[in-house]
Structure formats: structure tokens, C-alpha cells
N, C-alpha and C positions, 0 to 999 in steps of 0.2 A: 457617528460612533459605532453603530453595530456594523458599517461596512470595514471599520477597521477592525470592529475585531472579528467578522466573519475569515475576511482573507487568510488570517494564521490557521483557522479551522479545516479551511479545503486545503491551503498547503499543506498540512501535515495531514492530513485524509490523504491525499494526494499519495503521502510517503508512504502512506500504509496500507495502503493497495498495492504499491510496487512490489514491496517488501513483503505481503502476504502471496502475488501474485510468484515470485520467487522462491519462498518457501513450497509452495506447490506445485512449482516444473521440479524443484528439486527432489518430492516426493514423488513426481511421478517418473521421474529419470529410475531412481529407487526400484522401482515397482517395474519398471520395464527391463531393469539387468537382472 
């Protein structure tokens, strides 16, 4: 049981790293023009 519900955890960890990882090239794109 908790391996199944751990899996959805990291996947969407997963997302939300991308997705913050993104918001902050795009901040720094910002900050470099």
C-alpha cells in the first residue's frame, strides 16, 4: 500500500520541480535582458 501511494508523490514532485525549475530560467532570462 504505501508503495503505491508513495509513486504518485514523487511523480508529481517530480512535476514540480520541472515546473519550478522553469519558472526560474524564465526569471533569470528576465533579469539577464
Amino acid at each position: 500500500m504505501d508503495q503505491e501511494d508513495n509513486y504518485p508523490v514523487k511523480y508529481f514532485k517530480s512535476l514540480n520541480l520541472e515546473e519550478t525549475k522553469s519558472i526560474e530560467d524564465i526569471a533569470n532570462d528576465s533579469n539577464n535582458n
